[in-house]
C-alpha positions, 0 to 999 in steps of 0.5 A: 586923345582917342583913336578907333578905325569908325569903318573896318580896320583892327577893333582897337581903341588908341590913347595919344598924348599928343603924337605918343601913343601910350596905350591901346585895346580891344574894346570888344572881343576879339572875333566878335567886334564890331566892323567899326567903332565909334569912341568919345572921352569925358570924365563921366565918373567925376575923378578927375581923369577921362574915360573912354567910351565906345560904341559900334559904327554898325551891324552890332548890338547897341552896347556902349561901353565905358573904360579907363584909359588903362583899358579897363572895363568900368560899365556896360549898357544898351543904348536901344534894344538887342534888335538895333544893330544898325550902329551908333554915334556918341559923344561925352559932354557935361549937359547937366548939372550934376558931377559927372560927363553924360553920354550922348547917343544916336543912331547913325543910320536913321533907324530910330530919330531918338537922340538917348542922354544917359549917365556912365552906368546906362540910367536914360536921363532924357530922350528927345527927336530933333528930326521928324526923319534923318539918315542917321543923326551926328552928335557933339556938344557946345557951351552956347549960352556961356552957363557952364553946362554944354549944349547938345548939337546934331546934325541930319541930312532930312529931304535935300539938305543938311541940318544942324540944331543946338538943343537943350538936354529936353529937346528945346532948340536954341539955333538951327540952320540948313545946310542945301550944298553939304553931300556925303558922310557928315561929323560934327565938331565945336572948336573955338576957331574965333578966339572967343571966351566961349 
């Protein structure tokens, strides 16, 4: 498990197991961090051990970086241009085939409708715009045709309701529904609450 304050607070990443807290680091330099962070962990490396990937929650230069658990620095790259500074939400998630977890991006204030797919050193895999218009787009992921591979959710306010599709990693949607009575800051994330196989 990973911890990080998404709004003010020290720009510190935490690492638990289970209630221990058995690592933390500044993902970004101290002095020039950004007000929040946004974090996700997955094994986008394929040795069988989970990275943690950070992004800025807002006024930061769209970088994403990746570290071990140790804190060490392993990649870097721009999720949009050095001009987005309007912040980032990420997610990890096996949505391909090949070795390795991708890492999911969106804006998450609505400055760019592009939901950016790339792999652990910044190679865009796919891109794609499940909104004509939203306010910032929430990104997790769910295994919802029981092939293997995750599907990617995201969620949006878009005119006066909440919406939330499940896509292909092109774009195609599966399932999507609108939500008119959800208000306020949204997140979205897949658990298997039923006990279910999938």
């Amino acid at each position: 498990l990973a911890t990080a304050h998404a709004s003010g607070g020290s720009p510190t990443v935490g690492i638990f197991s289970g209630k221990i807290l058995v690592n933390s680091f500044m993902p970004y330099a101290e002095g020039k961090a950004p007000f929040g962070i946004r974090v996700s962990i997955g094994d986008v490396d394929a040795d069988l051990e989970d990275d943690v990937v950070v992004a800025p929650a807002e006024n930061f230069p769209s970088e994403v970086r990746v570290f071990g658990q140790g804190g060490v620095l392993k990649h870097s790259f721009m999720a949009f241009s050095e001009q987005f500074q309007k912040g980032l939400n990420v997610h990890v998630a096996d949505v391909l085939p090949a070795k390795g977890s991708e890492i999911i991006v969106a804006s998450a204030s609505g400055e760019s409708q592009e939901v950016r797919i790339f792999d652990k050193t910044g190679v865009l895999l796919y891109t794609f715009k499940p909104f004509q218009a939203s306010s910032g787009i929430a990104v997790s992921s769910i295994n919802f045709d029981n092939k293997g591979t995750r599907e990617i959710e995201v969620g949006a306010f878009t005119g006066s309701s909440y919406q939330i599709k499940i896509l292909n990693e092109s774009g195609a949607i599966f399932k999507e529904r609108a939500f008119s009575e959800i208000k306020g800051e949204v997140r979205l994330a897949v658990g298997n609450i039923a006990g279910e196989s999938s």
